[in-house]
DRENNU-883252 format. One record per residue (C-alpha): residue number from 1; residue in one letter; z, x, y. Coordinates in steps of 0.05 Angstrom, whole numbers. Layout:
! residues N
  num  residuo      c3      c1      c2
  NUM        a       Z       X       Y
...
//
This chain:
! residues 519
  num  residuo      c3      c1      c2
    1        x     -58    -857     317
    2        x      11    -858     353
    3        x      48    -802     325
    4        x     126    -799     342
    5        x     161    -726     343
    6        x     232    -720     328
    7        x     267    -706     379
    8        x     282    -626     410
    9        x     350    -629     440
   10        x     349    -581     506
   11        x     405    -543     542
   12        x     427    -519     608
   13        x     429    -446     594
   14        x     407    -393     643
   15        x     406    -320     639
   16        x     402    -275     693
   17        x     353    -215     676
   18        x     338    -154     721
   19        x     358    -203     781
   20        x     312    -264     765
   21        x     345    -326     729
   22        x     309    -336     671
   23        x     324    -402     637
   24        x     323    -412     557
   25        x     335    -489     536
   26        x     323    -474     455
   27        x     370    -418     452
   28        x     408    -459     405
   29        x     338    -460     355
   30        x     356    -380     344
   31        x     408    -405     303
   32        x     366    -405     235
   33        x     431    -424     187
   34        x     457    -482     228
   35        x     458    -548     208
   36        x     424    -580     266
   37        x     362    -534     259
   38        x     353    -546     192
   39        x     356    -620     199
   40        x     314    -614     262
   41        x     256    -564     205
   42        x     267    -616     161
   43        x     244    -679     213
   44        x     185    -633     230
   45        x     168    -628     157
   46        x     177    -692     137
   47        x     135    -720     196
   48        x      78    -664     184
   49        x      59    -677     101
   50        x      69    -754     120
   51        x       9    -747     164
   52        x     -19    -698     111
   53        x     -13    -734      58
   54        x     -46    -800      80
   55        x    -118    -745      98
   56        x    -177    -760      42
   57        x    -192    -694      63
   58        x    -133    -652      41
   59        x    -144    -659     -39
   60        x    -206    -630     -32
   61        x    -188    -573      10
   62        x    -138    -557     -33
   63        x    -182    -567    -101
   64        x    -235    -511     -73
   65        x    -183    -472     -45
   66        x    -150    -460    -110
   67        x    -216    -454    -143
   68        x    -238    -401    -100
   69        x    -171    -362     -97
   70        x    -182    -367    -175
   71        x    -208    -300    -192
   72        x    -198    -243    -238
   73        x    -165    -191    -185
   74        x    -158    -110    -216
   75        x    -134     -50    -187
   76        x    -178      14    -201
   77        x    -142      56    -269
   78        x     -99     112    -259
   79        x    -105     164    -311
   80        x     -31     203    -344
   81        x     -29     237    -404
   82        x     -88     215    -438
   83        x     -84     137    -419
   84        x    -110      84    -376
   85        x     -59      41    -322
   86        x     -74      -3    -281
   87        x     -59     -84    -262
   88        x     -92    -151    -262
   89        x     -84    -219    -245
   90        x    -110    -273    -272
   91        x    -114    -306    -216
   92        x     -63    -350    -193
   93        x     -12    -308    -228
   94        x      51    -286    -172
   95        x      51    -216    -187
   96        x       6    -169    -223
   97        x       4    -155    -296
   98        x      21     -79    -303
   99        x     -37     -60    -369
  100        x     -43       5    -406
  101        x    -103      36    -448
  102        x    -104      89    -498
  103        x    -183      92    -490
  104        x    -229      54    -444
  105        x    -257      17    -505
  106        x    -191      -7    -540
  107        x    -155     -71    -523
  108        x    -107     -65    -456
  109        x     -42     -78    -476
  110        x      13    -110    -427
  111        x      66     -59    -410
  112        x     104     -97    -358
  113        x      92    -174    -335
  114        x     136    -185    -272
  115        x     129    -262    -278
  116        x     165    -262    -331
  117        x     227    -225    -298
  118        x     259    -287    -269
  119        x     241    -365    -280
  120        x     246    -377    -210
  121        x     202    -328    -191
  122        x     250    -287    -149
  123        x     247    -221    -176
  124        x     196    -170    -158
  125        x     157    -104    -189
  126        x     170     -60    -120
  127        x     152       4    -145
  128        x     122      36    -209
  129        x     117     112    -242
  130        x      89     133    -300
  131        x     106     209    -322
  132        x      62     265    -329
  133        x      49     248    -410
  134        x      42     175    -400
  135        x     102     160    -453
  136        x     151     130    -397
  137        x     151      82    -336
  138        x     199      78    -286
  139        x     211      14    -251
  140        x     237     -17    -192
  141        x     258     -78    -188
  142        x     276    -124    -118
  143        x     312    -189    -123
  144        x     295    -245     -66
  145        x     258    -209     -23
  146        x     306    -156     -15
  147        x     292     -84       0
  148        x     343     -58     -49
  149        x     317     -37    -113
  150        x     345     -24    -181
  151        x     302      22    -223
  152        x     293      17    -296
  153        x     262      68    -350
  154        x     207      34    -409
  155        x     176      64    -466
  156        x      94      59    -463
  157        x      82      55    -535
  158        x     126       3    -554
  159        x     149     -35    -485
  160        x     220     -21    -499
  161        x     274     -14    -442
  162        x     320      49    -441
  163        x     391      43    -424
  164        x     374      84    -358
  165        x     389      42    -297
  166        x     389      79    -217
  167        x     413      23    -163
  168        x     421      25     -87
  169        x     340      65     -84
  170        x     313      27     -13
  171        x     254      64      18
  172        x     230      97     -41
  173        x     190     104    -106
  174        x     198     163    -158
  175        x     162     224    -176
  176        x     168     252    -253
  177        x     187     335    -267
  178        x     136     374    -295
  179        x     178     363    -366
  180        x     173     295    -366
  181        x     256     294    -373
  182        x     265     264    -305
  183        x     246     243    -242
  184        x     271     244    -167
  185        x     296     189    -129
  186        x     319     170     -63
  187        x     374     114     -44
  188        x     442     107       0
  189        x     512      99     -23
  190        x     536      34     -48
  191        x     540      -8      17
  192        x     610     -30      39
  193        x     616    -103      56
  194        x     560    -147      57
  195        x     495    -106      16
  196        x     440    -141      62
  197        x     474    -152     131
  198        x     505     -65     126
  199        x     472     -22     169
  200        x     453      39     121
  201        x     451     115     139
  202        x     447     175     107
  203        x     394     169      61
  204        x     398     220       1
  205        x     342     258     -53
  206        x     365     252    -129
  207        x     339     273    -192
  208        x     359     226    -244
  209        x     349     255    -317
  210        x     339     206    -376
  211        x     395     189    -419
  212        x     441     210    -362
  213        x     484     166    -324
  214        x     467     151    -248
  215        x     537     173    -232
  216        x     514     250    -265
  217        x     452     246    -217
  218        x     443     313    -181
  219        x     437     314    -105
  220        x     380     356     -87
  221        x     369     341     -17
  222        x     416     307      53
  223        x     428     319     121
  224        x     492     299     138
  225        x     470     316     217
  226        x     417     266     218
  227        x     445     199     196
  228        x     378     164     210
  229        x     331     207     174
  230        x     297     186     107
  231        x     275     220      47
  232        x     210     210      -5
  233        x     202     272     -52
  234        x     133     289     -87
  235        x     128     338    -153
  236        x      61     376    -136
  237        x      12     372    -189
  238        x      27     436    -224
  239        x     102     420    -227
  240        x     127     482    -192
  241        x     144     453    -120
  242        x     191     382    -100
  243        x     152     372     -35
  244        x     206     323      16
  245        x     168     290      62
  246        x     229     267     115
  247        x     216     216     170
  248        x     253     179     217
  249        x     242     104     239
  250        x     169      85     236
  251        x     142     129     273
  252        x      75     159     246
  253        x     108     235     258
  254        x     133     260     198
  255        x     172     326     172
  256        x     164     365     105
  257        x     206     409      64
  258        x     203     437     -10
  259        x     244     463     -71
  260        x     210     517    -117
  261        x     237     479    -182
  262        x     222     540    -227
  263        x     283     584    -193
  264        x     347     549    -211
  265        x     379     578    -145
  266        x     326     568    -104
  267        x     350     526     -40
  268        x     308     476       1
  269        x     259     502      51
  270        x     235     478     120
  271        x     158     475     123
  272        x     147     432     176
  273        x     207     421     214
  274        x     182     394     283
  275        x     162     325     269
  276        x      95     328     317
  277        x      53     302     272
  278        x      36     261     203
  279        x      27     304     144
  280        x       3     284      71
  281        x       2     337      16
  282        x     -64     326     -21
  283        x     -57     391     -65
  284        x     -37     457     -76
  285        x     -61     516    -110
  286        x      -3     561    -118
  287        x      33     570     -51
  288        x     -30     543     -20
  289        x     -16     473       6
  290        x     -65     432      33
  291        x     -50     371      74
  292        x     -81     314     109
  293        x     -55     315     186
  294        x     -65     288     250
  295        x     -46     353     283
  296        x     -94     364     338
  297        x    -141     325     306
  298        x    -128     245     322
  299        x    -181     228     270
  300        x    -156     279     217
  301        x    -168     335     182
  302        x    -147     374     117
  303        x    -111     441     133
  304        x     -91     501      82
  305        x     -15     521      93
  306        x      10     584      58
  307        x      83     562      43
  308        x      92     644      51
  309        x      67     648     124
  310        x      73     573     151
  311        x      71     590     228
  312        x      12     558     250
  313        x     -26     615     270
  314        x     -39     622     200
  315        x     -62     553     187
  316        x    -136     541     160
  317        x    -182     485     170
  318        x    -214     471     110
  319        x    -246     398     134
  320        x    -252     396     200
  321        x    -244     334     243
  322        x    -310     292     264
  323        x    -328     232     297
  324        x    -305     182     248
  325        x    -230     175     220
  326        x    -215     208     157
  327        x    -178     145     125
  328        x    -155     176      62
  329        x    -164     238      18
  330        x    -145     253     -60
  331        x    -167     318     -99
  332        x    -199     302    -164
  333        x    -253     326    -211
  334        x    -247     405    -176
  335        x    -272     356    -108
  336        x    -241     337     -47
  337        x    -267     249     -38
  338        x    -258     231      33
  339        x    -257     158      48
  340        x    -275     159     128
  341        x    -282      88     176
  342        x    -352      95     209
  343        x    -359      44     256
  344        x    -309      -1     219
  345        x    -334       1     150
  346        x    -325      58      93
  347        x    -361     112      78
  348        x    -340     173      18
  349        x    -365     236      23
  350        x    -341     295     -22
  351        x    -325     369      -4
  352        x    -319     431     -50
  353        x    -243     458     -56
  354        x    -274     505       4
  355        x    -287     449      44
  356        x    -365     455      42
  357        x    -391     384      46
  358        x    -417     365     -26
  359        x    -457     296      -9
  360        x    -444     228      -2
  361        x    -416     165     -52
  362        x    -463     111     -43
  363        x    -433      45     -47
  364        x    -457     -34     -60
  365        x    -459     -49      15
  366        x    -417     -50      77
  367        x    -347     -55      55
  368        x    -278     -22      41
  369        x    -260      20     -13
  370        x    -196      44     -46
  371        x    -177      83    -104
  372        x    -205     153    -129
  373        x    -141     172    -159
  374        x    -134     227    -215
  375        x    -107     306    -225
  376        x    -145     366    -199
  377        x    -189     377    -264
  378        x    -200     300    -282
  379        x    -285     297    -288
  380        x    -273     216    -277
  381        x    -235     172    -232
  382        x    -236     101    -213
  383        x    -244      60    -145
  384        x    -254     -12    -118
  385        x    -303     -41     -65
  386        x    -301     -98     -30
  387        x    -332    -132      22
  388        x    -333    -195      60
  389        x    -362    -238       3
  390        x    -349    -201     -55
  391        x    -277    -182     -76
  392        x    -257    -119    -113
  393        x    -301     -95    -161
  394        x    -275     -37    -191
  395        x    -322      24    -210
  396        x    -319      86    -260
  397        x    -348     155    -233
  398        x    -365     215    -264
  399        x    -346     266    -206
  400        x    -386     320    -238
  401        x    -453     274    -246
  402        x    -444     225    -195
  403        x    -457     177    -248
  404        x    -419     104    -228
  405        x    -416      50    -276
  406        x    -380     -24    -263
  407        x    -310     -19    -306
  408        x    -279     -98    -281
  409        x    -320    -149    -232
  410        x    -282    -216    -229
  411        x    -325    -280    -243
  412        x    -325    -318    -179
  413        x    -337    -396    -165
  414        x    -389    -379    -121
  415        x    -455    -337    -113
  416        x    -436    -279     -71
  417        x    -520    -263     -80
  418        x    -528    -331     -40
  419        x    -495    -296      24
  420        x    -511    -229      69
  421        x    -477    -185     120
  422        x    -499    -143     173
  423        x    -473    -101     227
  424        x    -486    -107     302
  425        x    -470     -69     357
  426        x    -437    -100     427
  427        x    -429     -61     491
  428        x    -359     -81     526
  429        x    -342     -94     597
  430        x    -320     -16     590
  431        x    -382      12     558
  432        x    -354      19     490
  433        x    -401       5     440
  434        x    -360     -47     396
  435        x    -383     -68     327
  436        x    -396    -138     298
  437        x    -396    -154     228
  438        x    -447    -227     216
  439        x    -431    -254     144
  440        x    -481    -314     128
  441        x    -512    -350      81
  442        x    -584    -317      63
  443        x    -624    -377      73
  444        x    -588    -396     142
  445        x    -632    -395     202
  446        x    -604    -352     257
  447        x    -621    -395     316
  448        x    -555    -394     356
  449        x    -542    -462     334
  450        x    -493    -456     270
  451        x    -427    -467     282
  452        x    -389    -400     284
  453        x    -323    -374     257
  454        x    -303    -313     297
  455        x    -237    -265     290
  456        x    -231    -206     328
  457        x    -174    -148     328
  458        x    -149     -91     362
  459        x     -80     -62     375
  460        x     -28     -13     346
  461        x     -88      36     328
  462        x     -98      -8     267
  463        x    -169     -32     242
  464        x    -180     -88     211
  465        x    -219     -74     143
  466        x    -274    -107     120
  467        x    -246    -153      61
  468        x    -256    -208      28
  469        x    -208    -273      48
  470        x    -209    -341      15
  471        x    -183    -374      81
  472        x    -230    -347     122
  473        x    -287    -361      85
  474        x    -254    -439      74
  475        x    -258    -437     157
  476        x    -186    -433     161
  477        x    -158    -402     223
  478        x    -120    -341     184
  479        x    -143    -273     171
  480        x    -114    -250     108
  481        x    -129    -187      78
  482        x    -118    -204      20
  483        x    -108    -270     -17
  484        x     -41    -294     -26
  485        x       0    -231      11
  486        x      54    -232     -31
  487        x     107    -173     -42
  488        x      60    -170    -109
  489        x      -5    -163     -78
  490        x      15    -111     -33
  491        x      47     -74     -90
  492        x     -25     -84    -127
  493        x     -57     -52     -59
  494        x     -17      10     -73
  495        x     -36      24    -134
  496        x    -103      22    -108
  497        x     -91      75     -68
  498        x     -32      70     -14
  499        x      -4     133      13
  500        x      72     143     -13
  501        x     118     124      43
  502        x     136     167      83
  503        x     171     121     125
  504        x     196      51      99
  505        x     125      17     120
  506        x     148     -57     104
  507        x     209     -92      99
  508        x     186    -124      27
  509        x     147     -80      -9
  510        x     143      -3     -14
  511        x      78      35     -46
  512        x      70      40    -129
  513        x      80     123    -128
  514        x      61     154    -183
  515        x       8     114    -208
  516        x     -38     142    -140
  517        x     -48     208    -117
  518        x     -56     234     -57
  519        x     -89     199      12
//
């Protein structure tokens, strides 16, 4: 078939670049709002779905497509004050449904439905945090893919708005007082001139108190001397210390500081002031704080810091650093629950509050796991596994018995029984021993000759996790780690267990704080 492309108009443009003449004929294409490029996108479109449309293949693609992205998708249940939160999708929903329990028997009960914020779909949940009691959730809301937020205040019990309303938060989620009377915040001033085009600076810590206006919001932390620096504050557990994780750009190096909220003139403190290395607070016990760093330790560790004698001769190593990465790490149930990557699939393995190692989690298969969120004495918490055929099923525990039980498993249009994985091992040109993940159907006979789908990663110290992906499994040449990455599935991911920023770490979606704890 003769196919005939609109045409690309060229030009005569050369630039000269560290003395070579480098020439650039679509220069004009940069242009993104111009009317010629959007009647040349527009040609291209046009000519593409005419093709597309005229394929007998292309309804059925589509038909199994959407039947296989059709599944029941929950994130594991966060524990405050007594009840259950947590979202779900079901299935082909946009965004998340946010859901509350009073008791893991009763009925869930919607508290907040972001598909219904806007009929065009344009407005987004971009940040969620329920208080300490579980009576109140604080909001954020993003409009057209913006990273400006608006935050909003709702009653649990009854789904009702309160008049509070906190605008100009970017970067940032919110962290409730010990009272449940408030919660702390971090945003910029009102932009001048155009609110997504302004370059912002000075980023700046509030604490917003219900029933207040934002305009009585009381600055608790700025540096006027660092224009580029942000700001995420995080009330410990016990309620005593603000802990302000500063960071700068995206670089993984991070800075922490803290407020003693129980003295009224107490002043913000430096902690760790020299931005060498990421830090994480996981918990504290009094003026013990224990973090999660890269500090010596590429692979991590969790180190003790006495906020009374922080030097770091002083510092304690309460899980040392070994072979595989320590991914993420909450406190819950009187155990540390370490979620490390050995050879690129999860493993959990719990340590006393000492640090002794207190056994292993043992889960479905090989796969990835997120979750294990709760408060220092919870005996339960929740997580999710998936794995290259199964989404996320999500799982109760009993930390104390080691006693797991399925809470949510999505019905599927498929058999995930019907299929198997296993792990291989490759040596590279280099001598690194490189693993291979082989997903199959059981009954296929490995003979060389099945045609193969392969995807392969590496870069930016990122792993790819094991997950399951509708397009990949369809034989479509994406690698999704998730279905359908909207700004509301990566929203969903945090609540599963995302590490609070601190650092913007996307441009369209920032972490669900206080529905996690600590990784």
């Amino acid at each position: 078939m003769s196919i005939s492309y609109p045409g690309t108009r060229t030009e005569n443009l050369v630039e000269e670049m560290h003395g070579r003449s480098v020439p650039d004929p679509y220069r004009w294409m940069e242009d993104l709002e111009s009317d010629e490029i959007r009647a040349w996108v527009e040609a291209q479109n046009a000519l593409t779905f005419s093709i597309l449309e005229r394929s007998p293949l292309r309804a059925k693609i589509q038909a199994r497509m959407l039947e296989l992205w059709d599944y029941e998708k929950y994130s594991p249940p966060v524990k405050r004050g007594g009840g259950y939160f947590y979202t779900y999708n079901t299935g082909l929903l946009n965004q998340d449904v946010l859901y509350w329990l009073a008791d893991l028997t009763d009925e869930p009960q919607v508290l907040l439905d972001p598909n219904s914020l806007s009929e065009d779909g344009t407005v987004a949940l971009s940040g969620a945090a329920v208080s300490r009691d579980g009576q109140y959730l604080a909001y954020g809301l993003a409009e057209a893919g913006s990273d400006w937020q608006t935050w909003h205040v709702r009653r649990v019990d009854d789904g009702q708005d309160l008049d509070d309303k906190v605008a100009w938060v970017k970067f940032s989620g919110a962290s409730w007082d010990k009272t449940n009377a408030g919660f702390f915040y971090s945003r910029y001033d009102a932009p001048e001139g155009d609110a997504l085009k302004s370059a912002n600076y000075h980023h700046k810590l509030y604490y917003h108190r219900l029933g207040t206006p934002q305009s009585a919001d009381r600055l608790i932390y700025a540096r006027p001397d660092q224009k580029e620096w942000g700001f995420n504050g995080e009330v410990t557990e016990d309620g005593r210390y603000l802990v302000i994780y500063a960071w700068h750009g995206t670089a993984e190096e991070n800075g922490v500081y803290y407020l003693d909220l129980e003295d009224p003139q107490a002043e913000v403190q430096g902690l760790l002031t020299d931005f060498d290395a990421a830090y994480a607070l996981v918990w504290n016990e009094g003026h013990r704080f224990f973090f999660k760093t890269d500090h010596n330790a590429p692979l991590n560790r969790v180190i003790a810091i006495d906020i009374d004698q922080p030097a770091p001769s002083h510092w304690e190593t309460v899980i040392p650093e070994v072979a595989d990465k320590l991914e993420t790490i909450a406190f819950v149930g009187r155990r540390f629950v370490g979620t490390y990557l050995h050879h690129a699939a999860h493993q959990v393995r719990f340590f006393k509050p000492d640090g002794t190692p207190d056994g292993d989690l043992r889960l479905p298969g090989i796969g990835t796991v997120t979750g294990f969120r709760g408060q220092s004495d919870d005996p339960e918490t929740f997580y999710a596994f998936s794995s290259f055929t199964t989404p996320g099923t999500i799982f109760h525990l009993d930390i104390e018995q080691r006693r797991v039980e399925e809470f949510r498993s999505p019905v599927l249009a498929f058999d995930p029984g019907a299929y198997v994985t296993e792990q291989v091992f490759y040596e590279s040109k280099d001598g690194t021993r490189v693993p291979l993940f082989i997903s199959h159907r059981a009954d296929l006979e490995i003979d060389g000759k099945a045609p193969t789908y392969l995807y392969g990663y590496g870069g930016f110290n990122n792993a790819v996790p094991v997950s399951f992906s509708v397009p990949t499994w369809c034989g479509w040449k994406w690698a999704a780690f998730t279905p359908r990455p909207t700004c509301a599935a990566a929203a969903s991911m945090a609540v599963s267990g995302t590490r609070p920023v601190c650092r913007p770490i996307s441009k369209t979606c920032l972490t669900i704080s206080s529905l996690r704890r600590n990784t």
